[in-house]
MARBA-3410 file (N, C-alpha, C, O; in Angstrom, 1 decimal):
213
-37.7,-25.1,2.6,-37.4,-23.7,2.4,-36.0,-23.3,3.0,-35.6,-22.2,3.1 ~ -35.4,-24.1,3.2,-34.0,-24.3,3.7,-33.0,-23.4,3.3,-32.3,-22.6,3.8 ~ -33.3,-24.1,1.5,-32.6,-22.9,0.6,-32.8,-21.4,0.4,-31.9,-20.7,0.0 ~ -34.0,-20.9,0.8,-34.5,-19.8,0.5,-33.5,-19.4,1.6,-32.4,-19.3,1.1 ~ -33.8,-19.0,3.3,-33.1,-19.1,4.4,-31.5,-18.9,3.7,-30.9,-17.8,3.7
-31.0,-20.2,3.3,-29.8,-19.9,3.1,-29.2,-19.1,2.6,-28.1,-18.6,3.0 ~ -29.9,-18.6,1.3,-29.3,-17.4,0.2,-29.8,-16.0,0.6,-29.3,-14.9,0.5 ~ -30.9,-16.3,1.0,-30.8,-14.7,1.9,-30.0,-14.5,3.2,-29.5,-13.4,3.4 ~ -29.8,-15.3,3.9,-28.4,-14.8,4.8,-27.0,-14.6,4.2,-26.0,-14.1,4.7 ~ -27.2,-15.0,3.0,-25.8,-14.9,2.3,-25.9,-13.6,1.3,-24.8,-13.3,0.7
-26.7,-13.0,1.1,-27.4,-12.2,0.6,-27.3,-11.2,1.3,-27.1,-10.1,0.8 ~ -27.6,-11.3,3.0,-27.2,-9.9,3.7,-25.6,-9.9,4.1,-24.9,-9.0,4.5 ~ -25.4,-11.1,3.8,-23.7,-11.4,4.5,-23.0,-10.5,3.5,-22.1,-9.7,3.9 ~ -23.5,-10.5,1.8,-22.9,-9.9,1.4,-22.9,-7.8,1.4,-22.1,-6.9,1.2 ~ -24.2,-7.9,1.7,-24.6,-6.7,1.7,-24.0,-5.7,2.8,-23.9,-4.5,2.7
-23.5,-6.6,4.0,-22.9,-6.1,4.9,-21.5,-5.8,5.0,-20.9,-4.8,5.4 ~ -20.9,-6.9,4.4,-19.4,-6.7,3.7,-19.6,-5.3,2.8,-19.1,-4.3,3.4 ~ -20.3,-4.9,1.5,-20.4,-3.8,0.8,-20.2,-2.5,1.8,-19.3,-1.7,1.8 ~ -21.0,-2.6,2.4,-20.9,-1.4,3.7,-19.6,-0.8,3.9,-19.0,0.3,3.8 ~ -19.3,-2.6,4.5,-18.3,-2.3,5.7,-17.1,-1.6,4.5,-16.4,-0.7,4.8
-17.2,-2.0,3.4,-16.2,-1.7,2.4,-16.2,0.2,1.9,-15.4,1.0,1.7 ~ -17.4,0.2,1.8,-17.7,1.4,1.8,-17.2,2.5,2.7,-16.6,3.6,2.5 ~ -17.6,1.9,3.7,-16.8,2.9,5.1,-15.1,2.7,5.0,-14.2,3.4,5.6 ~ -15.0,2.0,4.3,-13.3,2.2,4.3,-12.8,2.8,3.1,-11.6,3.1,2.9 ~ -13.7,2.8,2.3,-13.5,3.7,0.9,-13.6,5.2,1.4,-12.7,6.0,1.1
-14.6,5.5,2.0,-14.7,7.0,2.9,-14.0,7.4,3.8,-13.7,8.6,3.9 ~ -13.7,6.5,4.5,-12.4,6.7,5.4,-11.5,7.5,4.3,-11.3,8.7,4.0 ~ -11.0,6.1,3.5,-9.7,6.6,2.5,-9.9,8.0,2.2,-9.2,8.9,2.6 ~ -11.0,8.1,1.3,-11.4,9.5,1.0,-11.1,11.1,1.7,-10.6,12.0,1.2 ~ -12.0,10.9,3.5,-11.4,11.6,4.0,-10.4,11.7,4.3,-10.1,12.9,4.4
-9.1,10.8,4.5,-8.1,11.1,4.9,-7.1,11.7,3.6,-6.3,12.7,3.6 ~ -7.2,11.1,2.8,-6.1,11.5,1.7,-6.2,13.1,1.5,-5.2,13.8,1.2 ~ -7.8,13.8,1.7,-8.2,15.2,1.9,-7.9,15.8,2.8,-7.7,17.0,2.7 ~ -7.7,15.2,4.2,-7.1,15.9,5.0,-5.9,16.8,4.9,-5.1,16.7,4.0 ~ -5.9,18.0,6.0,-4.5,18.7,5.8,-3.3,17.5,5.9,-3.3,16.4,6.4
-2.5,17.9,5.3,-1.2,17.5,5.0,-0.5,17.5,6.3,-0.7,18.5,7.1 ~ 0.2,16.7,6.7,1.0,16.8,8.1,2.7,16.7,7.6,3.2,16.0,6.7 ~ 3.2,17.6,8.6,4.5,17.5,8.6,5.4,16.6,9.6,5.1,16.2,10.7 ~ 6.3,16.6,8.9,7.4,15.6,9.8,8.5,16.1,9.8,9.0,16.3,8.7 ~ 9.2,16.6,10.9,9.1,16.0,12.0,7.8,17.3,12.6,7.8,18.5,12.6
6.9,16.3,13.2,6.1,16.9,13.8,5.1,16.1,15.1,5.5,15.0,15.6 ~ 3.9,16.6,15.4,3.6,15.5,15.7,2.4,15.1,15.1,1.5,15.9,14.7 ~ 2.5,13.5,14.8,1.8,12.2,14.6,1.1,11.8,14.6,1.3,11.1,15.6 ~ -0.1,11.5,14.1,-1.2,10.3,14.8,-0.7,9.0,14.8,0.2,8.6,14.1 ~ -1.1,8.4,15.5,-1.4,6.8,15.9,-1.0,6.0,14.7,-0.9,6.5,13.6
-0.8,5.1,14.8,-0.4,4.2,13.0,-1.5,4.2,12.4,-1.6,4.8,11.4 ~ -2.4,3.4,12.9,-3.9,3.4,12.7,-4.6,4.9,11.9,-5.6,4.8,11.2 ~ -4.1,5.7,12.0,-4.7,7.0,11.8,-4.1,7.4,11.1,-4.7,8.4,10.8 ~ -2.5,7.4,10.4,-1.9,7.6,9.9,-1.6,7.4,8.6,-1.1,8.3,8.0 ~ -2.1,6.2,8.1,-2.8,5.4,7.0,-3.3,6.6,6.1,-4.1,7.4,6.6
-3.0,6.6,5.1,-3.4,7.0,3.8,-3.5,9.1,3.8,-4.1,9.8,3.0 ~ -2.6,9.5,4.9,-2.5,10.7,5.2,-1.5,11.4,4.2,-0.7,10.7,3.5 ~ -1.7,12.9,4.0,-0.9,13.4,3.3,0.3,13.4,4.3,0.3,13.1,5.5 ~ 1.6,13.9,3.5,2.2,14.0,4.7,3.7,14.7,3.6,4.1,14.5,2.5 ~ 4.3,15.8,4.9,4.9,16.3,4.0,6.8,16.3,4.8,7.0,17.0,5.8
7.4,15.8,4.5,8.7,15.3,5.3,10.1,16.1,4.9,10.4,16.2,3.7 ~ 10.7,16.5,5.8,12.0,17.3,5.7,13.2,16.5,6.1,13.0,15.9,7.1 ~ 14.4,16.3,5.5,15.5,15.5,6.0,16.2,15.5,5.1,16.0,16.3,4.2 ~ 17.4,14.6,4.9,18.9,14.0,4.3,18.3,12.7,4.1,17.7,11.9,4.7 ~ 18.6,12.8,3.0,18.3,10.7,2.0,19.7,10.3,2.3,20.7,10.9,2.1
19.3,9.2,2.7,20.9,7.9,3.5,20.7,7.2,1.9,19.9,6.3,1.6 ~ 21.4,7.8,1.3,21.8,6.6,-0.3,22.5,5.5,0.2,22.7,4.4,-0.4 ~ 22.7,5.7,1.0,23.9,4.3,1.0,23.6,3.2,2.2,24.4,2.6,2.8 ~ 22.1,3.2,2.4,20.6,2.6,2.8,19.6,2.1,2.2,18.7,1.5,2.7 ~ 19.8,2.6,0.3,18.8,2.8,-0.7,18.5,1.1,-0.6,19.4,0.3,-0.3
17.2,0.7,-0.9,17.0,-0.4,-1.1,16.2,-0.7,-2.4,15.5,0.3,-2.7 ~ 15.9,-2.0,-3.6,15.7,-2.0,-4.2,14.4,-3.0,-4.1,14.7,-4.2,-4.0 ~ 13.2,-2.7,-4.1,11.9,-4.2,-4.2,11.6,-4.3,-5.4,11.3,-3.4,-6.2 ~ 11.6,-6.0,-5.7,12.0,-6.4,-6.7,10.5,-6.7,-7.1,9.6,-6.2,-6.5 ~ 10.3,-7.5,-8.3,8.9,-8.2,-8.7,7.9,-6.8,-9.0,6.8,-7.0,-8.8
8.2,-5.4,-9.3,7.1,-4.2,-9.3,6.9,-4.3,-10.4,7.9,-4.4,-11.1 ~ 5.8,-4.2,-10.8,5.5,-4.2,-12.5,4.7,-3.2,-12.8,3.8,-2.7,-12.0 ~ 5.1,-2.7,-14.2,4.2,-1.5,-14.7,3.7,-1.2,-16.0,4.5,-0.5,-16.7 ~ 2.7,-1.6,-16.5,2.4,-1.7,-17.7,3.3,-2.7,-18.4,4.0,-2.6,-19.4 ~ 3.0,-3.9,-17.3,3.9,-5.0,-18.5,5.1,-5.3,-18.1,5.5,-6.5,-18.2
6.3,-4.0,-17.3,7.5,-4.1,-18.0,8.1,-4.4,-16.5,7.8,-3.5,-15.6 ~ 9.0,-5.6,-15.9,9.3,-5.7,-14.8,10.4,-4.2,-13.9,11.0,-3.2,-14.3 ~ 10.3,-4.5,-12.9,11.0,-3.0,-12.0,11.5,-3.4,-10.9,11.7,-4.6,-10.6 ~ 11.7,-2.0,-10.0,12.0,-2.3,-8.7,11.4,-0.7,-8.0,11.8,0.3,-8.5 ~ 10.6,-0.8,-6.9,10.3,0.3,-6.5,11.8,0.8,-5.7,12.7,-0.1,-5.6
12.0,1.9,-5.2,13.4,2.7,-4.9,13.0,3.4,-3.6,12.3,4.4,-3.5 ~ 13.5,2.7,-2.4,13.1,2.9,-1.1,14.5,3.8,-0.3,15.6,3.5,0.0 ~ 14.0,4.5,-0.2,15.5,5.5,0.9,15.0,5.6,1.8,13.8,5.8,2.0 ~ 16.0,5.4,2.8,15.6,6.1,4.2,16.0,7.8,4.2,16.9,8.1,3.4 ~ 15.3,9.0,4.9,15.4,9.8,5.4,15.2,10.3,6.8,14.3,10.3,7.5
16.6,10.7,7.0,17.0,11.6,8.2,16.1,12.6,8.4,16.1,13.7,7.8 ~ 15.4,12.4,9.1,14.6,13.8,10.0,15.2,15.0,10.3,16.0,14.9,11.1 ~ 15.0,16.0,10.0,15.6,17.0,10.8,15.3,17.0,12.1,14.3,16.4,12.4 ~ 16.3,17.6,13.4,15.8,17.7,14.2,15.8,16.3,15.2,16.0,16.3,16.5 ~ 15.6,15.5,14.6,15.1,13.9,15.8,16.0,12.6,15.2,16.5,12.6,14.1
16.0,11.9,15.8,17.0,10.8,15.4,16.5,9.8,14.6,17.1,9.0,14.1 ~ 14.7,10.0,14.5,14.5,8.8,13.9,14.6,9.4,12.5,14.8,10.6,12.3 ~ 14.3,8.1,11.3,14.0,7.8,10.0,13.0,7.5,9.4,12.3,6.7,9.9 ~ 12.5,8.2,8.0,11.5,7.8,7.7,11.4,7.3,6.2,11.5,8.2,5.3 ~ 11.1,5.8,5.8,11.4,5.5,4.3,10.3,5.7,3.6,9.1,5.6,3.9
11.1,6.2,2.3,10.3,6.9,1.4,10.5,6.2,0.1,11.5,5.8,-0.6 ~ 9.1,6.1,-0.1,9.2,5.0,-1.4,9.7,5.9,-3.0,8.9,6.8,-2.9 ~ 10.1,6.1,-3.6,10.6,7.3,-4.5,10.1,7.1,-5.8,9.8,7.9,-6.7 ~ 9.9,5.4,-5.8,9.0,5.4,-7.0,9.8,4.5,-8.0,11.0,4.5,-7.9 ~ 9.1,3.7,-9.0,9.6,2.9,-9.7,10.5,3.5,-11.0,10.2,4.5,-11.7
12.0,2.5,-11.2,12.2,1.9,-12.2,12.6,0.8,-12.8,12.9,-0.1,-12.1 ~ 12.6,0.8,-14.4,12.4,-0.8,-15.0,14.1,-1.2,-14.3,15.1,-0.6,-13.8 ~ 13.7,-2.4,-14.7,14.8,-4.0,-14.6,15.5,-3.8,-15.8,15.0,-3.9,-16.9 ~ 17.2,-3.6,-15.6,17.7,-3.5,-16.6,18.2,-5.5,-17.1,17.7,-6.6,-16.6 ~ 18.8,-5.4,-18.0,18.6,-6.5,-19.1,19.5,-7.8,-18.0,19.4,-9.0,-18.2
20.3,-7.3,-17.1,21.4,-8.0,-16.1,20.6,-8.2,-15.0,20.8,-7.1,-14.4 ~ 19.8,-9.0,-14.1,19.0,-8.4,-13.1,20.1,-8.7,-12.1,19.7,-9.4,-11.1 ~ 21.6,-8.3,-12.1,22.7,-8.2,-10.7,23.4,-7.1,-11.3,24.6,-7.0,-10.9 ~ 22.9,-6.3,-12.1,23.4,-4.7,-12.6,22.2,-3.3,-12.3,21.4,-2.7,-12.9 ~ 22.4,-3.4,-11.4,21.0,-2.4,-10.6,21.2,-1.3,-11.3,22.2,-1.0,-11.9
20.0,-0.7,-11.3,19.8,0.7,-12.3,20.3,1.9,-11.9,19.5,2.3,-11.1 ~ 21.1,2.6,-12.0,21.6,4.1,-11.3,20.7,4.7,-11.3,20.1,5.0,-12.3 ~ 20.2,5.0,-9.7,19.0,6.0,-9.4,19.3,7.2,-8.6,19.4,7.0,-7.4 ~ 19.5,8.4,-9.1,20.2,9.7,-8.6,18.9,10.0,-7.1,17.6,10.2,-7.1 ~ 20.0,10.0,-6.0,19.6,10.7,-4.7,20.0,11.9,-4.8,20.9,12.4,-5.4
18.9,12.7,-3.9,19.3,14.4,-3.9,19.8,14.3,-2.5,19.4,13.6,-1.6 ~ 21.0,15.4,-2.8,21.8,15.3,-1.3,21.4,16.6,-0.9,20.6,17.5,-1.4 ~ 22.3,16.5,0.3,21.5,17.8,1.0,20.1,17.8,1.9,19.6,16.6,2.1 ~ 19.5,18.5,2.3,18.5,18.6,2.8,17.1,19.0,2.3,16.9,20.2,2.0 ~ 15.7,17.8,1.9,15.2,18.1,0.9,14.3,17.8,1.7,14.5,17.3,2.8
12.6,18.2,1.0,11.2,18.4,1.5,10.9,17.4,0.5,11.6,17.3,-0.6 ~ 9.8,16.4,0.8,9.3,15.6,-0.3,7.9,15.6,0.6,7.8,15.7,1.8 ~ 6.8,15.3,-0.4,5.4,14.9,0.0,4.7,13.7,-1.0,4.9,13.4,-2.2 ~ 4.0,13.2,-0.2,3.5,11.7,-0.5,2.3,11.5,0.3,1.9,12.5,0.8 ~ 1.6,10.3,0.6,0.9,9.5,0.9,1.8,8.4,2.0,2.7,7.7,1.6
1.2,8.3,3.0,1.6,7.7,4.2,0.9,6.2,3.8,-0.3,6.3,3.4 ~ 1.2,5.1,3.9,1.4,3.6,4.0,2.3,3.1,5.5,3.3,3.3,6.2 ~ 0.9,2.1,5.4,1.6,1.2,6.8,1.5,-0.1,6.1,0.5,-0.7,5.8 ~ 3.1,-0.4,6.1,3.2,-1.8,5.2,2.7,-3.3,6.0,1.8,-2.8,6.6 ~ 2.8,-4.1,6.2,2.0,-5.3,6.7,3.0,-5.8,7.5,4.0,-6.0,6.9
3.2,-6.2,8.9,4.1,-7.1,9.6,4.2,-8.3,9.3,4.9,-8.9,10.1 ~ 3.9,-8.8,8.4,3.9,-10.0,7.8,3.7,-10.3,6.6,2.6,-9.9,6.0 ~ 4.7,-11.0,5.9,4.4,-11.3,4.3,4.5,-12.6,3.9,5.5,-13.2,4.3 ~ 3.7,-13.1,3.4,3.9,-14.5,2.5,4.8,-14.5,1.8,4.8,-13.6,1.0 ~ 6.2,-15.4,1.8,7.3,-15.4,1.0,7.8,-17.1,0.8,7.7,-17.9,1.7
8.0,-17.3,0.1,8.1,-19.0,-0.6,9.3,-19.4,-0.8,9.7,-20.6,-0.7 ~ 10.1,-18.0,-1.5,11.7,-18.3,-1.5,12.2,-18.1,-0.6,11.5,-17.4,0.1 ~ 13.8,-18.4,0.2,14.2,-18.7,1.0,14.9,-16.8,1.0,14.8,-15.9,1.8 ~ 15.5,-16.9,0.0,15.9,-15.7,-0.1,15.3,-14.6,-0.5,14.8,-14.4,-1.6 ~ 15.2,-13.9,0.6,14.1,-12.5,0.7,15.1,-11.2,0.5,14.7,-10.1,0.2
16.4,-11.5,0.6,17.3,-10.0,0.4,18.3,-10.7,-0.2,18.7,-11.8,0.2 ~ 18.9,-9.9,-1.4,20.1,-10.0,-2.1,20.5,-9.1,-1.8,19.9,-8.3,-2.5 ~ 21.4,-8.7,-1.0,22.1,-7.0,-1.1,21.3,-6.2,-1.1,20.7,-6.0,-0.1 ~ 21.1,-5.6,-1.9,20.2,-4.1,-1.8,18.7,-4.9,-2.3,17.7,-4.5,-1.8 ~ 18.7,-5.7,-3.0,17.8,-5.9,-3.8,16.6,-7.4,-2.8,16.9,-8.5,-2.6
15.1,-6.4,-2.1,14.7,-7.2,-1.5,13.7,-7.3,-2.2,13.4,-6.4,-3.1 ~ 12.7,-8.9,-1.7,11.2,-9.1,-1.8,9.9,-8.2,-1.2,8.9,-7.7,-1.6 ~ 10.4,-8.2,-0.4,9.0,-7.6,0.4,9.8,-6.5,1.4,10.9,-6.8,1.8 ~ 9.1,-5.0,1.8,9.5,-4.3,2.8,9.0,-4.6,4.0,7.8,-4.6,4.1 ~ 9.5,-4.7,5.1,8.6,-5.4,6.5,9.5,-4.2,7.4,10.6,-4.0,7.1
9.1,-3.8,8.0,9.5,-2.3,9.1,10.6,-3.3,9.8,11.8,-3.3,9.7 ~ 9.8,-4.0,10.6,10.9,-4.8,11.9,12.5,-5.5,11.0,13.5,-5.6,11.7 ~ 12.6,-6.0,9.7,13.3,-6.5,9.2,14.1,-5.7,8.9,15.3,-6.2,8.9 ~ 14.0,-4.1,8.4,14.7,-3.4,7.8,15.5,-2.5,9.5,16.4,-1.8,9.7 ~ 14.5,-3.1,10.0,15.5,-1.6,11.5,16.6,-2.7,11.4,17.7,-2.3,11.2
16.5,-4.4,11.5,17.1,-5.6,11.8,18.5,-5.1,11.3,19.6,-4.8,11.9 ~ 18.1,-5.2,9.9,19.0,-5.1,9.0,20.1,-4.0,9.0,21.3,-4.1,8.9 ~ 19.6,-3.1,9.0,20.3,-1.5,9.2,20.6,-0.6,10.5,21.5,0.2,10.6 ~ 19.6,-1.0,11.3,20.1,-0.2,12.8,19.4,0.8,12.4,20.1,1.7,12.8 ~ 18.9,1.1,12.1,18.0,2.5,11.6,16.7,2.6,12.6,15.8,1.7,12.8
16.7,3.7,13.2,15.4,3.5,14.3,14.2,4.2,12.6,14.5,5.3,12.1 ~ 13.4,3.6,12.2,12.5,4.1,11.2,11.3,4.3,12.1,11.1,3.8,13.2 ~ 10.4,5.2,11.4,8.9,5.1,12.1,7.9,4.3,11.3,8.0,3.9,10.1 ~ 7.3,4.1,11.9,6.0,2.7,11.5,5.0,3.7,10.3,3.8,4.0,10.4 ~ 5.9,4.0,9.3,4.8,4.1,8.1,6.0,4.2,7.4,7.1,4.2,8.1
6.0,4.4,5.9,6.2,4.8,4.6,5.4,5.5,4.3,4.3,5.6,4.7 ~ 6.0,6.6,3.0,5.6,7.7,2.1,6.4,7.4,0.9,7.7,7.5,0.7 ~ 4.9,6.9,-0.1,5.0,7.0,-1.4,4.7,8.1,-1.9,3.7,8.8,-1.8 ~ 5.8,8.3,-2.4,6.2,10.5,-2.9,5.6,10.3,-4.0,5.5,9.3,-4.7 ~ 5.2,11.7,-4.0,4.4,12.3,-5.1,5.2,13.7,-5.6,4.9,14.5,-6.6
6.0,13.9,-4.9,6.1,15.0,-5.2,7.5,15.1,-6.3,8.3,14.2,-6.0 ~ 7.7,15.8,-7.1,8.2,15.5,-8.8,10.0,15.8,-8.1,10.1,16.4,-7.1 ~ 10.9,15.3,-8.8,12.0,15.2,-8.9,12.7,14.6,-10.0,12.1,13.9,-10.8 ~ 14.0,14.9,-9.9,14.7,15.2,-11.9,15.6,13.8,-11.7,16.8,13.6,-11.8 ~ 14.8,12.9,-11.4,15.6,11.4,-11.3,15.2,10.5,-12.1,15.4,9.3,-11.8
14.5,10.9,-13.2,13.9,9.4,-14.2,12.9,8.3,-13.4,12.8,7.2,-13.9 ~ 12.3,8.7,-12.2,11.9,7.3,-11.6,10.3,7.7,-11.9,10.0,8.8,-12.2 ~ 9.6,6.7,-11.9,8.2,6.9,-12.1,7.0,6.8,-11.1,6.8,5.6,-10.7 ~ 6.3,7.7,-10.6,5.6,8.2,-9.4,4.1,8.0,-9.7,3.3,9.0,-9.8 ~ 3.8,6.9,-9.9,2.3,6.6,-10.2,1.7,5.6,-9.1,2.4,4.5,-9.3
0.8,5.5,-8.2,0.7,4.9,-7.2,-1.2,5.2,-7.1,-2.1,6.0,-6.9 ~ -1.0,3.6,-7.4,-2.9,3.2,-7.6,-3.4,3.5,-6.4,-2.8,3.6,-5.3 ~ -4.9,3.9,-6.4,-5.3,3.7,-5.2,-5.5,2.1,-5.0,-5.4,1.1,-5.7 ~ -6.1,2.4,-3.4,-6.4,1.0,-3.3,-7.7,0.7,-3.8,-8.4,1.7,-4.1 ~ -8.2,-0.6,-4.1,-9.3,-1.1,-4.2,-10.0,-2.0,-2.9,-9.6,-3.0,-2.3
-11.1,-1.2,-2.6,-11.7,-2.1,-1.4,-12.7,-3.1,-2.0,-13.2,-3.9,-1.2 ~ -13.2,-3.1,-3.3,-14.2,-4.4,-3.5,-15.9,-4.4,-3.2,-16.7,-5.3,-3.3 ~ -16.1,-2.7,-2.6,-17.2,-3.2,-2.5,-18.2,-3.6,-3.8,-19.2,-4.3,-3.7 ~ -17.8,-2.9,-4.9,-18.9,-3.3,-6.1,-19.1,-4.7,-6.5,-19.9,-5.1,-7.4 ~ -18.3,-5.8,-5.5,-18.1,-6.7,-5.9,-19.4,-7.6,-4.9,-20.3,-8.4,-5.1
-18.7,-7.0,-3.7,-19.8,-7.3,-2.7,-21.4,-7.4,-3.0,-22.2,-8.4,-2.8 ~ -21.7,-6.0,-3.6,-22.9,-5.7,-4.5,-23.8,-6.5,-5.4,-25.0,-6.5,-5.6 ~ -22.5,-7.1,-6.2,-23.1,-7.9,-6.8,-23.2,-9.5,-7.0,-23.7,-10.2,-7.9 ~ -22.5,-10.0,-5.5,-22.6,-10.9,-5.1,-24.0,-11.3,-4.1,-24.6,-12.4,-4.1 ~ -24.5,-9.8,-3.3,-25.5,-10.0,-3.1,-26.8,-9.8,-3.9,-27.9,-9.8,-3.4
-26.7,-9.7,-4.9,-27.7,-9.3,-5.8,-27.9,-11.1,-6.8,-29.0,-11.5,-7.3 ~ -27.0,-11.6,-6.9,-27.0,-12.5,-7.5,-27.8,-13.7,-6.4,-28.6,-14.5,-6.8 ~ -27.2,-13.5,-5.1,-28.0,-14.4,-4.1,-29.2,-13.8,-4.3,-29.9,-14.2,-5.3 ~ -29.6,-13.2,-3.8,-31.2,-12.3,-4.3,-32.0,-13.6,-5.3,-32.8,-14.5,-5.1 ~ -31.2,-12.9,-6.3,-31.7,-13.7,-7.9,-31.6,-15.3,-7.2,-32.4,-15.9,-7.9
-31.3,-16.0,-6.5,-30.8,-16.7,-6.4,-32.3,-17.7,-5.6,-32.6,-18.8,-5.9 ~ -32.8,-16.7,-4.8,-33.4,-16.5,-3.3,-34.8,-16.5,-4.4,-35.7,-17.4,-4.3 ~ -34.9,-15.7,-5.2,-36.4,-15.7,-5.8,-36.5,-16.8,-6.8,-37.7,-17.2,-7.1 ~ -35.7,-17.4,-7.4,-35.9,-18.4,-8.1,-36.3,-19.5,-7.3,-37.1,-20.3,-7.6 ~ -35.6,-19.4,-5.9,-36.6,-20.8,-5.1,-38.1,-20.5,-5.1,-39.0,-21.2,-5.6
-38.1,-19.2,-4.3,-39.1,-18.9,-4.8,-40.3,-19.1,-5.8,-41.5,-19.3,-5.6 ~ -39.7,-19.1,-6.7,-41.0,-19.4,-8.1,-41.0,-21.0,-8.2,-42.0,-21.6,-8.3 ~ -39.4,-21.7,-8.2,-39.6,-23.6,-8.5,-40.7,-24.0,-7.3,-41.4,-25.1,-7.4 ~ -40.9,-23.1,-6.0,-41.5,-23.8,-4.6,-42.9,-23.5,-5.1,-43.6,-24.5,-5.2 ~ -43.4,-22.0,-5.7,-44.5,-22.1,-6.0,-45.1,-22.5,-7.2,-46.4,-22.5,-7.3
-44.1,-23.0,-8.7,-44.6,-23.9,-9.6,-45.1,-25.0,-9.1,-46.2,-25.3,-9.3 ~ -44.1,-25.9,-8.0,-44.6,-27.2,-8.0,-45.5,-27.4,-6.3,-45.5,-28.6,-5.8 ~ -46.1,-26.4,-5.8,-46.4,-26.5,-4.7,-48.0,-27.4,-5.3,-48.9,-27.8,-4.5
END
């Protein structure tokens, strides 16, 4: 009965993953409902920060703009359009994803993407990008045009004191860029029916143990 044993532990293993996935789907939930927080203001924790509204006042540093390469959308290759913004008030910065456009036909003729000058309010969705990325080519920045965004790489690069999140804006502006930003997927349906299939899995010993008992 070894087998039996085995697929029901794999069966709760999965069942427990679902959960755990769940609670992080509710999390998301609650927080994206939460009130809206302003910047410069004060902050939660990074940890808590994650998936918050958030509503930011400052000056876009164009001439910081960066370009992430490989974004695809419906097919058609791009580059998401990352600015830093000047805080009012405080010296740090905070990058703001602005939102995708396509790859023109030259990929070393970057697309003209209109910054608003002056002092502007944008709101978005707070992201904490990953301290670490898998990258295979050697070259991770061409000029403006990078692979992956990494916090510690970009203060490297720029001198920019930034704070430990990103905000993918949502909020509409007259710049042709496109502001569609999936949620995440946590997988638990998947978990679900992974344990359901051990289950199925678990009763079928079941019945071969008591056909040939």
């Amino acid at each position: 009965m070894l087998g039996l044993v085995l697929t029901l532990l794999a069966a709760h293993w999965q069942f427990r993953q679902a959960d755990y996935k769940e609670q992080l789907k509710a999390e998301y939930l609650a927080r994206v409902a939460a009130p809206e927080l302003a910047v410069p203001g004060p902050i939660p924790p990074t940890d808590a920060i994650r998936f918050r509204r958030v509503r930011a006042t400052g000056v876009f540093q164009a001439d910081r703009m960066i370009y992430l390469d490989n974004r695809v959308r419906d097919g058609v290759a791009g580059y998401e359009i990352v600015v830093p913004l000047k805080l009012v008030g405080i010296a740090d910065y905070l990058l703001v994803n602005r939102g995708w456009v396509a790859r023109t036909p030259v990929r070393t003729a970057l697309p003209t993407v209109a910054v608003p000058e002056g002092t502007v309010t944008i709101s978005g969705i707070a992201i904490v990008p990953p301290q670490r990325v898998l990258e295979l080519a050697p070259d991770t920045i061409e000029g403006r045009i990078w692979q992956n965004l990494v916090l510690d790489r970009y203060r490297s690069e720029t001198g920019l004191k930034v704070v430990d999140f990103v905000v993918q804006q949502e909020s509409e502006a007259d710049d042709g860029l496109l502001r569609r930003w999936d949620a995440p997927k946590f997988g638990a349906e998947r978990h679900w029916s992974y344990a359901y299939q051990w289950l199925i899995f678990a009763a079928l010993i079941v019945v071969f143990w008591r056909i040939h008992k």
